[in-house]
DOFIKOL-368880 format. One record per residue (C-alpha): x, y, z. Coordinates in steps of 0.001 Angstrom, whole numbers, padded with zeros to 6 digits, always signed. Example, Ala and Ser with C-alpha at 12.3 -4.5 7.8 and 13.67 -1.06 7.14 Angstrom:
<nodes>
+012300-004500+007800;+013670-001060+007140;
</nodes>
This chain:
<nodes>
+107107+110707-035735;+110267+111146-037972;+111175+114992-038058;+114046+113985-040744;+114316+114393-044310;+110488+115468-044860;+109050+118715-046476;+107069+120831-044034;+104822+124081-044878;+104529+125825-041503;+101518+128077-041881;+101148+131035-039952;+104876+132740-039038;+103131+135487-036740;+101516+133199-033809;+104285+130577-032839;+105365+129401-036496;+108339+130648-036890;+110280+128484-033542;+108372+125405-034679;+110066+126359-038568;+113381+126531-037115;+113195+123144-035042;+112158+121501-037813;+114703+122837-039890;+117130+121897-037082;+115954+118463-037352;+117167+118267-040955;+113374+118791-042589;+113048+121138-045383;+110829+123966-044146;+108719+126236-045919;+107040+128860-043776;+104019+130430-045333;+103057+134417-043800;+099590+133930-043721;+098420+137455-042565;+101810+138966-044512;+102582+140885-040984;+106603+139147-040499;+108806+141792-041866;+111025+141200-044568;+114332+141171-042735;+112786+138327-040638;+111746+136290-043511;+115567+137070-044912;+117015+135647-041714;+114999+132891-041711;+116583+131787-045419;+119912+132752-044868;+120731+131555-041025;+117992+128877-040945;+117681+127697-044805;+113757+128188-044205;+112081+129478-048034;+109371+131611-046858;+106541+132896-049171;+103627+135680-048417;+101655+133819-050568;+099717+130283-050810;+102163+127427-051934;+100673+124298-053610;+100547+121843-050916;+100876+119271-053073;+105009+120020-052932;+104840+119637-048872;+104605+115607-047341;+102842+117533-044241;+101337+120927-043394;+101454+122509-040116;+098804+125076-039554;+097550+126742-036082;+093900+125423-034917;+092445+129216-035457;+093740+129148-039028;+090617+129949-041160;+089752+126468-042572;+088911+127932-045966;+092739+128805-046615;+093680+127712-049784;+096275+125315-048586;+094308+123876-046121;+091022+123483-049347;+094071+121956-051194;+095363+119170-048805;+092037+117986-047503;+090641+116688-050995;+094671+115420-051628;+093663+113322-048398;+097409+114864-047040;+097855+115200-043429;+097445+118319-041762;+098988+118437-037639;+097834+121544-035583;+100977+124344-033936;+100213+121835-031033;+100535+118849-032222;+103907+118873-034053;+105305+120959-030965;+104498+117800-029077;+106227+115907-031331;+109283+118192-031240;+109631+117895-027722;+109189+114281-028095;+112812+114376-029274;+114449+116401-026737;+116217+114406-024695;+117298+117287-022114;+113670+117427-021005;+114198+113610-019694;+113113+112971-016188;+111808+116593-016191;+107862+116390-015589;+105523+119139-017282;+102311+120478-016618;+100190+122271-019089;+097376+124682-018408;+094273+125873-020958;+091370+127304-020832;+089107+130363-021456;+090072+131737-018395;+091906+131969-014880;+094933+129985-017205;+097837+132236-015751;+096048+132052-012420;+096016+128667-011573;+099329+127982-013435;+100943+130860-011057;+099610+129240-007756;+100512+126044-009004;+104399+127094-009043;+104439+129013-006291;+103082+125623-004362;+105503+123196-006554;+108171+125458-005555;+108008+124250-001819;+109618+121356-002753;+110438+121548-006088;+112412+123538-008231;+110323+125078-011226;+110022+126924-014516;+106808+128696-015128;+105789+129837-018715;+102940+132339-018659;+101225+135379-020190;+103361+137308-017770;+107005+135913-018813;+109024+133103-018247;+110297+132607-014485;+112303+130341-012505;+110724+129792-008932;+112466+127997-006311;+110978+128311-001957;+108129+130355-002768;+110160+133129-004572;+110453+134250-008342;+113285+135395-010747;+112691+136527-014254;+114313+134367-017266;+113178+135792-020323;+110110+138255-020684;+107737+138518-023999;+106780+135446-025114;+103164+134654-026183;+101253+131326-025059;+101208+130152-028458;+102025+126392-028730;+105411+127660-030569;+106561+129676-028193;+107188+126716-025513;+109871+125782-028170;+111321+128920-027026;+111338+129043-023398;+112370+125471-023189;+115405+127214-024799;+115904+129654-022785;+115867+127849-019941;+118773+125467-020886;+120482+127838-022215;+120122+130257-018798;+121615+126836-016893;+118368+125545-015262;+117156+122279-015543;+113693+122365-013242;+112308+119714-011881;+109033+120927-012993;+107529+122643-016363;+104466+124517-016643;+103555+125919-019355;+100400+127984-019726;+098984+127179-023216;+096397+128271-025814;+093563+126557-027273;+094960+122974-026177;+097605+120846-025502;+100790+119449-027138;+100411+115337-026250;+102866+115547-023832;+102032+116751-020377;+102368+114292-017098;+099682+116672-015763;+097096+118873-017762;+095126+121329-016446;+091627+122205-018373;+090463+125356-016020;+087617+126251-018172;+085618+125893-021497;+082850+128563-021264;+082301+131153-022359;+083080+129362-025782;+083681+131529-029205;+084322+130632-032649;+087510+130378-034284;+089483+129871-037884;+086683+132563-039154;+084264+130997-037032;+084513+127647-038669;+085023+125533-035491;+084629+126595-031950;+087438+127303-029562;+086195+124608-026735;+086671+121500-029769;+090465+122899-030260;+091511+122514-026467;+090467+119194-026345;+093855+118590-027865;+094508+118438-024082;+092219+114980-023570;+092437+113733-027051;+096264+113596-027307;+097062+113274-023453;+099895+110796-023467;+099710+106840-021579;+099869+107664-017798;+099160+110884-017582;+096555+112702-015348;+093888+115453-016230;+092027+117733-013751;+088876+118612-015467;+086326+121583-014531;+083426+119733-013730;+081388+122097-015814;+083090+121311-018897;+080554+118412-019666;+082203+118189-023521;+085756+117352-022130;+084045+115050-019313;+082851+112957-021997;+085663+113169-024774;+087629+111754-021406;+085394+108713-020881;+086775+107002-024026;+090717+107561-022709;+092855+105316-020963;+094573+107937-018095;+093463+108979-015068;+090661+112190-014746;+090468+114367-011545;+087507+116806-011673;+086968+120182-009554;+083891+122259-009139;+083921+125932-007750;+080668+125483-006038;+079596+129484-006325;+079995+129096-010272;+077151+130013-012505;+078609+128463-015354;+076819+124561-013645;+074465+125453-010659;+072806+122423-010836;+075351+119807-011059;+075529+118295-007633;+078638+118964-005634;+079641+114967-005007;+079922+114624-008478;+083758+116637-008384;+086664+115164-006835;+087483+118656-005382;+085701+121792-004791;+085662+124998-002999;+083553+126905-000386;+084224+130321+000795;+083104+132099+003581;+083996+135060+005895;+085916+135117+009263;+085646+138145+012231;+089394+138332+011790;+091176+141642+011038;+093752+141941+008969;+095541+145345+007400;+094914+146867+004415;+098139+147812+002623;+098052+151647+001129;+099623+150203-002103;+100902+146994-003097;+104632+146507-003858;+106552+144580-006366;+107491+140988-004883;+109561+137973-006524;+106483+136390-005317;+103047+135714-005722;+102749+137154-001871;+102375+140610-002632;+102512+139916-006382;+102000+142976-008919;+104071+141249-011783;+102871+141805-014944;+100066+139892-016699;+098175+138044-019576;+095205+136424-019838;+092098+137787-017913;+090931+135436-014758;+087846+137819-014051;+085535+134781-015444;+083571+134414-012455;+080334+136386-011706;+080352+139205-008783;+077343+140356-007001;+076669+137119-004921;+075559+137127-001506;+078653+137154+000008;+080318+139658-001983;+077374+141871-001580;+078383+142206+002139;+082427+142895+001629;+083920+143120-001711;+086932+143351-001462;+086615+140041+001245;+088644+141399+003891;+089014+138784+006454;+087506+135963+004217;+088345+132100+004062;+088214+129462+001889;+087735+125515+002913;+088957+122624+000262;+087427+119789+000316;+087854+116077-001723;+085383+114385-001838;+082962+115311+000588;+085763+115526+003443;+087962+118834+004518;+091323+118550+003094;+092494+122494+004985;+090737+125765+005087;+092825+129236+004586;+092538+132515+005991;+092926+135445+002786;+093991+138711+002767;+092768+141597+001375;+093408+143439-001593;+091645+141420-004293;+088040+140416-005663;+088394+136470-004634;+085514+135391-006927;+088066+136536-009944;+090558+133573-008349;+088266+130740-006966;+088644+128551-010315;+092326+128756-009694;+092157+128366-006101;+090583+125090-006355;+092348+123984-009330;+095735+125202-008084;+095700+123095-004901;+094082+120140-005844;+097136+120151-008917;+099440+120514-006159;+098201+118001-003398;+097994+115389-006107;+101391+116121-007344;+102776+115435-003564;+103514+119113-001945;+102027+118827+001375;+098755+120151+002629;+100544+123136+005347;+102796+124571+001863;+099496+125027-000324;+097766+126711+002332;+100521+129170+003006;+100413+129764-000551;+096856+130761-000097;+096828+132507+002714;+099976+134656+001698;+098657+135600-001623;+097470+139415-002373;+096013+138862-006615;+098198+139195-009472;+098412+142302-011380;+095683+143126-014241;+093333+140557-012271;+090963+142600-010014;+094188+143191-007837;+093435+146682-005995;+095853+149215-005210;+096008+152889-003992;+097890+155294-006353;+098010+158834-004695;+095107+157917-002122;+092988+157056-004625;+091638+153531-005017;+092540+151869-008274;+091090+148658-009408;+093344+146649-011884;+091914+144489-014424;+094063+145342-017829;+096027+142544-019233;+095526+141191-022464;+092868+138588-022478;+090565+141479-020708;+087185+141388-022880;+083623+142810-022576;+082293+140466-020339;+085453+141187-017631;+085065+144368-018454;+080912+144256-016825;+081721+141848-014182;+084886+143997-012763;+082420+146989-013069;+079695+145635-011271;+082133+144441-008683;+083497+148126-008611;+079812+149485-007765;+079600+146678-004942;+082692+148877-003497;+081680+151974-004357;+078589+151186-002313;+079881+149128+000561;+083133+151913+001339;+080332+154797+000495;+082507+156103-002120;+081865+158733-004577;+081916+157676-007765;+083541+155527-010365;+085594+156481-013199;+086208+153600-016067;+089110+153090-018328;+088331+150966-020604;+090035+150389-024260;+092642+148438-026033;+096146+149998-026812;+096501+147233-029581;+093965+145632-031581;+095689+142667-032426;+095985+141302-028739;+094127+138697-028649;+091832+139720-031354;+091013+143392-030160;+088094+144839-028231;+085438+145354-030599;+084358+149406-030540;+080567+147734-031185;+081088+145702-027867;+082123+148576-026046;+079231+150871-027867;+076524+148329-026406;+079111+148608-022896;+078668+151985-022793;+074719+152552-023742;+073844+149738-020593;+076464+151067-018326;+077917+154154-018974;+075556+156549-016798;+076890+154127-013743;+080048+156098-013945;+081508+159204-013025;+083580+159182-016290;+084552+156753-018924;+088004+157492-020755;+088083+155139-023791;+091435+154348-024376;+092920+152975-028192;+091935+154717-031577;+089677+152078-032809;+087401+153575-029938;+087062+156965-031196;+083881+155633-032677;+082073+155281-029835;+079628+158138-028192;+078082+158480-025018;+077877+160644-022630;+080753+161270-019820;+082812+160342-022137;+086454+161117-023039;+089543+159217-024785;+092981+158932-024328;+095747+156652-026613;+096951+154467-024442;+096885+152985-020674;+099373+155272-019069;+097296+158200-020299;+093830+156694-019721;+095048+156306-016037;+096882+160145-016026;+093450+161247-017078;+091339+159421-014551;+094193+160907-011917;+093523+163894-012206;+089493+163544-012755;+089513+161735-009172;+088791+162915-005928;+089767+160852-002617;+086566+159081-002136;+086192+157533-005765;+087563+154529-007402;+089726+154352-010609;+088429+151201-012960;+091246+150233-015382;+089891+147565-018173;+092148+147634-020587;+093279+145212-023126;+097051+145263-023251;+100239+143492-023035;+102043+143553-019421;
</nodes>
């Protein structure tokens, strides 16, 4: 697509539109970005006109000024711009797909390969093994949730810190990068609700549990099949076998489909295991392996407690084999394509494996099919300890903490990593358990709705010692044990002090990390 000499309306300047204004722009266009939710502030707006030449308006334009509109998939279809263009028959590209046409003319990224990762959940996961194992023979640049990183042997460094996921934002740390002096031999990028056309490898991790979007006009599975729909000519997708609507919007394209299946799932019990090119099995070992008092801060994923994003807790707790030890001291995994052992792992302790088997699975099939050998993705595995804000556990001042606040934490991680916390409480014959649960912001990710954690609270509260709700929006909610704090740091000072040695400190919390 010609980027030059056309007039754009970017809608939506808050999630990702202002770096896809600016390319544009760059590319000669004129640019209009419209604030859709008016919540840019004004300085912004004036920078964008003054440095960039980018009119910006708080208001609906007519659209019949613009040759295209750009708005974001979740953009309420009713908007008056949108109404507009669709009965002018004028085209309409999503955040994702004109970012794949931007990158289309960036000539730097030449001979660079990219991955892209989406999903409902275990997105930074899998996208965070995936670089750790790339990075044993490649070098790599890893856009997540938790920041943008260079990784290189198995070990990290920080580039830039604060970006979203939003299509937009890989605009952004593409920049970065170049401008920091890297040029990987690898990009992933970890991306929301789809794909941008032009990944060698995309990653679909999950589509379930699905929710509505753009004022719950469309559903959020149809948007990331921008991932299958606009995969470019020779690319390759690895598909979660139980995502049965991208299995068959894949049947009618032309490049290669890998499927996995995390056997233990609930999300497709009954689809038969030799169906998926790779799955999982777990399983415990009588090996013994230390339990570290607290985890510290590594460059790497060994050890990781870096910050995070999106929640990976998808996966139900409570089966059989969690039921005996869950926090799976001493447990292994076995990978296996089709129907034969590829390697089986020894993992530490530390972390509620059932919150990482999607990315397990996904992570090393990604990586064996890419060409790292077999012995580097198991020491990934088996050196791994959970990333922080992912069911990671920790003990702060002798008392055990389990982690599961990052910002795509919602109600259903919040039951899953509670009923996992009661398996615990039960198998180390703790005391009790005392729950912090909240937001700190309501705009990440759409908020924690105070009616979701009222229901939360009624079905699960008397399970706990204590709950400290954390976020003002919460102050609506009753119950008993109850208490609230503003934000995370005090939520957690609270529970501190409520503890006693022998109970456990939940933190579900939806935040930035």
């Amino acid at each position: 697509m010609d980027l030059y000499r056309k007039k754009f309306a970017v809608l939506d300047l808050t999630h990702g539109g202002i770096p896809i204004a600016k390319s544009l722009a760059a590319a000669g266009s004129e640019v209009t970005g419209i604030d859709v939710y008016g919540t840019v502030e004004p300085e912004i707006l004036l920078e964008l006109k003054v440095k960039h030449g980018i009119h910006c308006s708080k208001t609906p334009l007519p659209a019949s000024r613009f040759d295209l509109l750009i708005a974001p998939v979740h953009l309420d279809s009713a908007y008056p711009m949108l109404l507009e263009s669709r009965a002018q028959g004028k085209s309409i590209l999503s955040h994702h797909e004109i970012v794949g046409e931007i990158l289309k003319g960036n000539s730097r990224l030449s001979g660079i390969k990219t991955v892209e990762v989406t999903g409902v959940k275990a997105k930074t996961s899998t996208a965070s093994l995936l670089a750790d194992m790339l990075s044993r023979q490649f070098e790599v640049v890893l856009h997540t949730s938790r920041g943008l990183e260079y990784w290189k042997a198995g070990t990290s460094s920080l580039i830039y810190r604060g970006l979203s996921i939003t299509p937009g934002s890989i605009l952004v740390a593409v920049e970065n990068v170049f401008e920091a002096g890297f040029r990987p031999d690898f990009f992933i990028f970890e991306i929301s609700i789809g794909g941008t056309g032009t990944a060698d490898f995309g990653i679909l991790t999950t589509l379930s549990p699905d929710y509505g979007i753009a004022n719950n006009t469309a559903l959020a599975s149809e948007a990331k099949l921008q991932l299958i729909r606009n995969a470019k000519p020779g690319s390759t997708l690895l598909i979660n076998v139980g995502a049965e609507k991208a299995l068959k919007a894949a049947k009618t394209s032309k490049i290669k489909v890998l499927t996995f299946k995390d056997p233990f799932s609930a999300e497709f019990p009954g689809i038969p295991a030799q169906i998926a090119d790779f799955m999982l099995e777990t399983g415990f070992k009588p090996v013994s392996l230390p339990v570290p008092s607290e985890l510290t801060i590594s460059s790497g994923l060994s050890g990781s407690s870096m910050s995070a994003g999106l929640s990976d807790s998808s996966v139900p707790v409570g089966l059989p084999e969690l039921q005996n030890s869950p926090t799976s001291s001493g447990s292994s995994i076995r990978f296996i394509h089709k129907g034969n052992e590829i390697f089986s792992a020894s993992l530490l302790p530390g972390y509620n494996i059932s919150a990482y088997r999607t990315a397990f699975v996904a992570a090393s099939a990604a990586a064996l099919e890419l060409g790292i050998e077999r012995e580097a993705v198991i020491s990934v595995i088996e050196g791994f300890r959970g990333l922080s804000g992912r069911m990671q556990e920790k003990e702060v001042n002798g008392i055990s903490l389990i982690d599961n606040s990052n910002s795509g934490m919602d109600i259903l991680s919040a039951e899953k990593a509670l009923e996992y916390a009661l398996l615990k409480k039960k198998d180390e014959k703790k005391e009790g358990v005392i729950l912090v649960l909240g937001e700190e912001a309501s705009q990440v990710c759409e908020g924690l709705p105070p009616e979701s954690v009222q229901g939360f609270v009624e079905k699960f509260g008397t399970k706990c010692r204590q709950v400290i709700l954390v976020g003002e929006r919460m102050k609506v909610v009753t119950g008993k044990n109850i208490s609230y704090a503003r934000n995370l740091p005090e939520g957690l000072s609270k529970a501190s002090e409520l503890a006693g040695g022998d109970d456990i400190i939940l933190s579900s919390v939806k935040c930035f990390r």
